[in-house]
ZAMARGU-4260 file (C-alpha; in steps of 0.2 Angstrom, whole numbers, plus 5000, padded with zeros to 4 digits):
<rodrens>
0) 4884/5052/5292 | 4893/5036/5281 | 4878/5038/5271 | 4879/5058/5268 | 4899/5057/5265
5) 4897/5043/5253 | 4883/5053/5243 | 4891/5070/5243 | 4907/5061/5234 | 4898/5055/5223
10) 4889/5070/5218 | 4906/5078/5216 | 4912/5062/5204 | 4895/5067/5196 | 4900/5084/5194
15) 4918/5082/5190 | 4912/5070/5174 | 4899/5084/5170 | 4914/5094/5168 | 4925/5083/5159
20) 4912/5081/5145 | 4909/5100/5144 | 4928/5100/5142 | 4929/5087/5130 | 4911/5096/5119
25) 4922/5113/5118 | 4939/5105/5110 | 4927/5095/5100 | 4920/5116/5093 | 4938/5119/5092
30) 4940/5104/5080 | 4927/5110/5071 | 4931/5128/5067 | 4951/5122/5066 | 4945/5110/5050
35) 4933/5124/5044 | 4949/5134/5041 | 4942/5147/5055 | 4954/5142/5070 | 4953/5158/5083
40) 4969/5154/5088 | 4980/5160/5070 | 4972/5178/5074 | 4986/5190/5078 | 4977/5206/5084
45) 4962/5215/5083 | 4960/5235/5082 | 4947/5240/5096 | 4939/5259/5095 | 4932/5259/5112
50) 4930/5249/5127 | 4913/5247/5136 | 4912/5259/5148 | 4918/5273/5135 | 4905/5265/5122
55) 4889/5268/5137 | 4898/5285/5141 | 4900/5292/5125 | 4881/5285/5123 | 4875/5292/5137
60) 4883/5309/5131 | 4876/5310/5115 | 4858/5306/5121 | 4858/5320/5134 | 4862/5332/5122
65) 4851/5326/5107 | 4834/5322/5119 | 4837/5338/5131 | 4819/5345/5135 | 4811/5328/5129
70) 4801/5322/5143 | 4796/5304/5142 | 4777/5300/5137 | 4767/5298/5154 | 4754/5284/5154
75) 4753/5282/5173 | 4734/5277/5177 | 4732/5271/5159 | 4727/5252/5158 | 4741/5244/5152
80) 4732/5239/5134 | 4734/5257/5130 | 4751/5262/5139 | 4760/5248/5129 | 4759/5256/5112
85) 4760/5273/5117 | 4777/5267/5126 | 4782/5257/5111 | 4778/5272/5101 | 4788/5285/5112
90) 4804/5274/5114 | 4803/5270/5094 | 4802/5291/5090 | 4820/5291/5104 | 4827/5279/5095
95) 4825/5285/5078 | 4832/5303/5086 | 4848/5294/5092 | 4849/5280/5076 | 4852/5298/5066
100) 4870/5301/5073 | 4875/5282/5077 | 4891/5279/5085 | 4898/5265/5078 | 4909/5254/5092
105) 4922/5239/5089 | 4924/5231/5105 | 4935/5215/5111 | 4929/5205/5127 | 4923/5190/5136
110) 4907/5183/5135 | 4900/5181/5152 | 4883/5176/5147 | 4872/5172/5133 | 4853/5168/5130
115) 4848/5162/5113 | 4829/5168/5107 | 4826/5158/5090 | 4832/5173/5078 | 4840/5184/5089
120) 4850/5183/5105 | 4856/5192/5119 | 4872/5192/5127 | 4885/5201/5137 | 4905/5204/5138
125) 4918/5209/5149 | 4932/5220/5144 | 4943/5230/5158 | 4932/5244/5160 | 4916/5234/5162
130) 4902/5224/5152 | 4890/5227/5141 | 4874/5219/5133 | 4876/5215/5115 | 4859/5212/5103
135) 4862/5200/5092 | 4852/5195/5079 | 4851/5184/5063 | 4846/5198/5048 | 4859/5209/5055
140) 4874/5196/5056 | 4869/5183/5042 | 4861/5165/5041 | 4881/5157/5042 | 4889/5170/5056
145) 4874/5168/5066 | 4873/5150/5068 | 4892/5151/5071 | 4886/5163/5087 | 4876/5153/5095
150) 4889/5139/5096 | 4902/5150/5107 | 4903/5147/5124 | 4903/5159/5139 | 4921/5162/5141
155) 4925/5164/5123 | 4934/5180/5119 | 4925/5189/5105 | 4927/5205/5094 | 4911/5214/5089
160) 4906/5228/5077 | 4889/5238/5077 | 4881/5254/5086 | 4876/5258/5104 | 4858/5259/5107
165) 4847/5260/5121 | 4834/5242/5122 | 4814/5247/5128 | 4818/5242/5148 | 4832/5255/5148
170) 4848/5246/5145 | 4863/5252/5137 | 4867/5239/5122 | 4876/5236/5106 | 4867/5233/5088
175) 4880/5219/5082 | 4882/5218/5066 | 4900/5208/5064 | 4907/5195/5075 | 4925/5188/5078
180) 4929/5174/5090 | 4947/5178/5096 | 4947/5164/5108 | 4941/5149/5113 | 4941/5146/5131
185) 4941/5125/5134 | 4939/5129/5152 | 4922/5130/5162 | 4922/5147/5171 | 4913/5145/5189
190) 4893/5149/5190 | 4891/5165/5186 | 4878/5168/5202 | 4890/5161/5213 | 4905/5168/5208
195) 4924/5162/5213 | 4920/5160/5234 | 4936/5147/5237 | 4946/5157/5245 | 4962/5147/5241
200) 4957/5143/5223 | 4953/5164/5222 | 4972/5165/5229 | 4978/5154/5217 | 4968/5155/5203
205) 4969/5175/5203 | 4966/5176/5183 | 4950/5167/5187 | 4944/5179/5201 | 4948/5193/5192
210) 4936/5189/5178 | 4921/5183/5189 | 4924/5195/5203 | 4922/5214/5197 | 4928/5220/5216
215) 4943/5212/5215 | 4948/5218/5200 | 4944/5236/5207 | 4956/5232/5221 | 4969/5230/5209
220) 4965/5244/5199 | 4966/5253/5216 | 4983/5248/5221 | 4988/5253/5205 | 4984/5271/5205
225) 4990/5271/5221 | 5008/5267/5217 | 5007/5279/5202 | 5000/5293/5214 | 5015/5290/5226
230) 5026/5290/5212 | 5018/5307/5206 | 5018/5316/5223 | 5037/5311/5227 | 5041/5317/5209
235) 5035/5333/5212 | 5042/5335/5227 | 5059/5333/5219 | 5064/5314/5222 | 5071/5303/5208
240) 5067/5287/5206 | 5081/5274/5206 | 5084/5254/5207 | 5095/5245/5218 | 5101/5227/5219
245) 5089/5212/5224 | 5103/5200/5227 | 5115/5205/5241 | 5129/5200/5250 | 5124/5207/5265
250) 5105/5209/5266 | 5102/5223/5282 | 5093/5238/5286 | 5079/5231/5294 | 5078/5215/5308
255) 5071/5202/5296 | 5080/5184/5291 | 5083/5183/5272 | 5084/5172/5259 | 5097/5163/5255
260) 5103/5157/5235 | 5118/5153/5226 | 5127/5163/5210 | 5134/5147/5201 | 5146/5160/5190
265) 5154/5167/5205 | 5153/5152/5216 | 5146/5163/5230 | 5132/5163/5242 | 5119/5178/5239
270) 5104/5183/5249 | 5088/5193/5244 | 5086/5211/5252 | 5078/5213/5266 | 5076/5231/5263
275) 5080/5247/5254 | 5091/5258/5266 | 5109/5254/5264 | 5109/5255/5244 | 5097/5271/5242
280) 5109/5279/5257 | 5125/5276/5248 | 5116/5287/5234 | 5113/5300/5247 | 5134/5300/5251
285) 5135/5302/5229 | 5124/5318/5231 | 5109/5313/5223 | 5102/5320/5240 | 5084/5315/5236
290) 5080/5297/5230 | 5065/5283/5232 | 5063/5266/5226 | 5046/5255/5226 | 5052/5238/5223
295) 5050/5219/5233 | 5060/5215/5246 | 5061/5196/5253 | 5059/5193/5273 | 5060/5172/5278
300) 5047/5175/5288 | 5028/5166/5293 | 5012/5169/5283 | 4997/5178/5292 | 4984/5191/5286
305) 4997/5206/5286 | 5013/5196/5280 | 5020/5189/5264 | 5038/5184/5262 | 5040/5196/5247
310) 5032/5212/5249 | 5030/5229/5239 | 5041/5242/5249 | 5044/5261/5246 | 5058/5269/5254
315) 5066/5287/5253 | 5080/5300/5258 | 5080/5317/5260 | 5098/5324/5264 | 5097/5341/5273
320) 5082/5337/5284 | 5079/5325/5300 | 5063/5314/5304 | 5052/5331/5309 | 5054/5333/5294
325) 5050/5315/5288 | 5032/5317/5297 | 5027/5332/5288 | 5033/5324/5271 | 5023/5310/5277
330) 5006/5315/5282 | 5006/5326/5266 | 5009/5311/5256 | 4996/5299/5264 | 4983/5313/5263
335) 4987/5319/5245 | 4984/5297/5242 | 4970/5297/5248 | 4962/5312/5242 | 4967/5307/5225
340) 4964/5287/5226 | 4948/5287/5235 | 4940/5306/5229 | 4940/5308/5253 | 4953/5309/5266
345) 4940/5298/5276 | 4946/5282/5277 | 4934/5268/5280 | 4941/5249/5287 | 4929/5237/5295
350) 4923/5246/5308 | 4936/5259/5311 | 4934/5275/5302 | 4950/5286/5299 | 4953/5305/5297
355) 4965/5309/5285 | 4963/5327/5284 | 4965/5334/5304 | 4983/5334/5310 | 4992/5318/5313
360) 4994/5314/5333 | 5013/5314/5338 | 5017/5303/5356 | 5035/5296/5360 | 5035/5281/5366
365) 5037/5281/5384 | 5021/5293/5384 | 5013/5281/5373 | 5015/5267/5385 | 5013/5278/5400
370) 4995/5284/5391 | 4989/5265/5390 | 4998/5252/5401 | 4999/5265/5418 | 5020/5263/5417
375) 5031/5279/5417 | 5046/5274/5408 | 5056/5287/5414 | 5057/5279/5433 | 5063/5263/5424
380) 5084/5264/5427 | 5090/5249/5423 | 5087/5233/5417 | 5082/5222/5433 | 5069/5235/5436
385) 5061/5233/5418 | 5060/5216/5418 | 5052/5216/5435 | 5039/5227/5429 | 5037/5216/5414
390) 5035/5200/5426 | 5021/5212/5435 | 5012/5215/5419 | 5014/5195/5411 | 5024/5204/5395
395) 5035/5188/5390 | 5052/5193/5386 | 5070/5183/5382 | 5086/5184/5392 | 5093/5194/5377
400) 5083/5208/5377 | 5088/5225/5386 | 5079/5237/5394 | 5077/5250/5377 | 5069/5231/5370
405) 5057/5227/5385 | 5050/5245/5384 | 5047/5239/5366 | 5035/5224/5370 | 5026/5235/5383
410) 5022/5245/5364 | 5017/5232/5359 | 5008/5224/5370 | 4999/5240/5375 | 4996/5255/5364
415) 4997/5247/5347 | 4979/5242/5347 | 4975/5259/5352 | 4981/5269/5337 | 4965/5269/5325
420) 4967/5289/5322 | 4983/5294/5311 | 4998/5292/5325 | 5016/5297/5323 | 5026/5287/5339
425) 5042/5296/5340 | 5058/5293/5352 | 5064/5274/5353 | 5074/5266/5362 | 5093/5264/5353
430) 5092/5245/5357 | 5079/5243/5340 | 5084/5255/5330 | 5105/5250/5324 | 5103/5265/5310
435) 5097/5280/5319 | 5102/5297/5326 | 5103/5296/5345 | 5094/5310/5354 | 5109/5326/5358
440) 5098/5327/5375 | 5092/5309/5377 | 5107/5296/5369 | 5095/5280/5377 | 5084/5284/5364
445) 5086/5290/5345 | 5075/5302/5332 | 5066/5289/5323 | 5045/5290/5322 | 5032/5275/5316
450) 5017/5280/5309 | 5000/5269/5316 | 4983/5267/5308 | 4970/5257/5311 | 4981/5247/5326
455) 4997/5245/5313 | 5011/5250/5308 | 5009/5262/5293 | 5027/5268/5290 | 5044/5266/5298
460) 5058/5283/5298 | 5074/5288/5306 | 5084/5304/5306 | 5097/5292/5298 | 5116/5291/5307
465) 5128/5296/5296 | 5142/5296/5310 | 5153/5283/5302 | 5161/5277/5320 | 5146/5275/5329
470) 5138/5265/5314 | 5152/5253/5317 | 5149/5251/5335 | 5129/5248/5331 | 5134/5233/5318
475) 5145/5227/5333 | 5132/5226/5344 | 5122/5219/5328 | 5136/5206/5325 | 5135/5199/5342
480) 5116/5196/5342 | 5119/5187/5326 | 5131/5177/5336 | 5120/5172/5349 | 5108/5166/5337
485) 5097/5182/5332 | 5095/5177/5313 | 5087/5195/5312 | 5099/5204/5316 | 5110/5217/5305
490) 5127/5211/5301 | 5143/5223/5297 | 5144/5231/5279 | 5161/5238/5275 | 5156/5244/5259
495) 5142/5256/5268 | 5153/5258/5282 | 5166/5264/5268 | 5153/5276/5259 | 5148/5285/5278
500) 5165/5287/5281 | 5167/5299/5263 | 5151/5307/5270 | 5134/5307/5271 | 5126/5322/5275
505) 5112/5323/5290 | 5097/5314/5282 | 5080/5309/5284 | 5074/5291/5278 | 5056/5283/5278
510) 5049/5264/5272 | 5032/5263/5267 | 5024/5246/5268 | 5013/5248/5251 | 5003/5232/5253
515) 4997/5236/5269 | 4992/5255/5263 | 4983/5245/5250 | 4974/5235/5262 | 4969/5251/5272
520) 4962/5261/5256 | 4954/5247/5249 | 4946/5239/5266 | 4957/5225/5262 | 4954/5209/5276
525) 4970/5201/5271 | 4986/5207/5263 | 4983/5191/5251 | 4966/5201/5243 | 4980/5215/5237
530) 4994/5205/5229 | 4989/5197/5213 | 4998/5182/5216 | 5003/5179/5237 | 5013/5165/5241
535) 5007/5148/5245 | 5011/5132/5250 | 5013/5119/5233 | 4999/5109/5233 | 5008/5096/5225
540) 5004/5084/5211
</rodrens>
């Protein structure tokens, strides 16, 4: 086993000095062009006509409509002696069809590969929307330029000029017929058959892995359109989009710790949001009665496959409506998403596969865990009585915790697993929910729903209390957990307390977790595969 270790490290001090000569031979090209008066690096910008994929598009366009009717030459059962040339013959009369209307490309991007044949080459770069083969060869370029070619290095960015054609075995490919090196990458890209597999490296690295991984790259593109598509279905159902504050004096709205900073010009201690709510509902009392935000919030919590400590959040107020109304906004919304992001309202993850398009199950809570863990809620009275039932079914709970909070560990322990299909849970107990509407019929318990896919928490809403005096009582109760150590728990704001008391109609309020949305649509493992840059720990120097 000594002997293996001691050989696998040097194989990688082996490799490392490949490397570092590599690295060293591409500065050294660099010197070179820098000295030759042609250093890459003076070039300010460069005027692109298309990008790959609209270059094959518009190619592919083109050649349906000219070679329409024009069936290719059939030499099946010929010996292929006399199938070459009748091939060769058939491709050369397409070609001259097609060279008649050329469409002429100027396209910027990465060179991924490159083979050199004596006077012509082959090679192929990456822009955005793709890659494409490029023909390049020395009568079309020129004795100089092309010797200068076949000195780049995959990884340089390059911008080319020529026509599109269409090469004998079928591929889609550019004539070049001028060449600009942009950039000169001094860095060795991984192997291009291997790709980027280091996970942490692929974390860390992302500008790396979005070049040598093309499904990563769609991912992102993915979570994109679906923050756009959010921002277009809100806006057309009347929201406006506004910002609030990052740093706080008061971070609450959710159960989270914060982060903590100082503001050297004001001598005071800050904290990052936690959430959304307390700002976006003091716009509600100012009348702007519709309002969303999509911004980070900051939670000082651990690291796991569905947790960062900053994380995209959407949240919204409705003034006039309550959370009925909440879950039909909302299981409009995530169909219309999906629908639009994915072209389906079938969602596939893993193994799971979510319907969009049938109506969303609704379930209180107590139901929910009556369904699944065989315990009618309604027979529990009191507190001794749910923690004896907890003690009965091994569901750990702390001597702060009430009986609305022990019926929330049997959710959790019990039904969330359950909950693949679309599920709104509805009805929770008061004791987890400081900012909601109690129940006229049920005051144990308040109006506020959470939506479950997939065995997690999708989205979180209330109809939002807007009675000033019992806001006040909540943040008590908040103010005392805090006391006894809760580092979650809500504190008082006078300021909100302030804006309730001028009036805030009745309201209803949801937060969308986007990460995790992103994760679902793009069968996502980890919420580190759908933020561009996660947190991790330093590595150090």
């Amino acid at each position: 086993m000594a002997e293996q270790n001691n050989q696998k490290g040097k194989n990688q001090e082996e490799q490392v000095q490949d490397l570092n000569q590599l690295r060293k031979v591409r500065r050294e090209k660099l010197a070179d062009l820098q000295a030759a008066g042609k250093d890459p690096f003076v070039i300010t910008k460069f005027d692109v006509t298309h990008h790959t994929k609209d270059a094959a598009g518009e190619y592919e366009e083109l050649e349906s409509k000219l070679l329409a009717g024009r069936q290719p030459v059939d030499v099946s059962g010929l010996p292929e002696e006399e199938a070459r040339p009748l091939r060769k013959k058939d491709y050369e009369e397409r070609r001259a069809i097609m060279d008649a209307q050329p469409i002429n490309v100027t396209i910027a991007g990465r060179i991924m590969s490159k083979r050199i044949m004596g006077k012509a080459s082959f090679s192929n770069i990456q822009d955005k929307t793709g890659n494409i083969q490029l023909y390049v060869s020395r009568d079309s370029l020129g004795e100089e330029p092309y010797a200068e070619f076949k000195k780049y290095d995959v990884g340089d960015i390059i911008g080319i000029s020529g026509y599109v054609f269409r090469t004998m075995t079928g591929e889609i490919s550019v004539h070049v017929e001028k060449v600009t090196l942009l950039t000169k990458s001094l860095q060795i890209l991984p192997e291009k058959y291997h790709g980027m597999t280091n996970t942490d490296l692929r974390y860390r690295q992302r500008y790396v892995d979005l070049i040598m991984n093309p499904e990563v790259k769609d991912t992102f593109i993915k979570r994109s359109k679906i923050i756009s598509t959010i921002r277009k279905y809100l806006d057309g159902q009347g929201f406006m989009e506004v910002e609030t504050p990052m740093l706080v004096a008061n971070a609450g709205g959710a159960a989270a710790r914060p982060f903590e900073t100082h503001f050297n010009a004001l001598d005071e201690d800050l904290k990052l949001r936690i959430s959304l709510e307390l700002y976006l509902k003091r716009l509600i009392v100012g009348g702007l009665e519709r309002v969303y935000e999509i911004g980070r919030v900051f939670r000082n919590e651990g690291l796991d496959t569905r947790h960062n400590p900053e994380f995209t959040l959407m949240e919204l107020y409705q003034a006039y409506t309550d959370y009925n109304g909440m879950m039909d906004l909302t299981e409009n919304m995530f169909r219309y998403v999906a629908q639009e992001v994915l072209g389906t309202t079938t969602i596939k993850y893993g193994e799971h596969v979510m319907e969009l398009g049938k109506p969303f199950e609704r379930i209180t809570m107590i139901d929910a865990v009556k369904k699944y863990a065989d315990v009618d809620w309604n027979e529990v009275k009191d507190l001794e009585t749910a923690r004896k039932l907890a003690d009965e079914k091994h569901v750990e709970y702390e001597e702060r915790h009430k009986k609305g909070d022990i019926l929330n560990l049997f959710f959790e322990e019990f039904v969330e697993e359950h909950l693949i299909q679309p599920t709104f849970v509805m009805d929770h107990p008061i004791e987890i929910s400081p900012l909601t509407k109690k129940k006229p019929e049920n005051p144990e318990y308040v109006e506020r729903f959470e939506l479950f896919m997939n065995g997690w928490e999708m989205c979180n809403a209330y109809s939002e209390l807007n009675d000033p005096i019992d806001q006040r009582e909540r943040f008590a109760e908040q103010d005392k957990l805090a006391d006894a150590g809760d580092e979650e728990a809500n504190h008082t704001d006078e300021d909100f307390l302030n804006a309730l008391e001028i009036g805030m109609p009745p309201t209803g309020g949801i937060g969308y977790g986007i990460d995790r949305l992103c994760m679902l649509l793009t069968d996502s493992a980890a919420i580190r595969d759908v933020l561009l840059f996660p947190t991790l720990k330093s590595t150090g120097k």
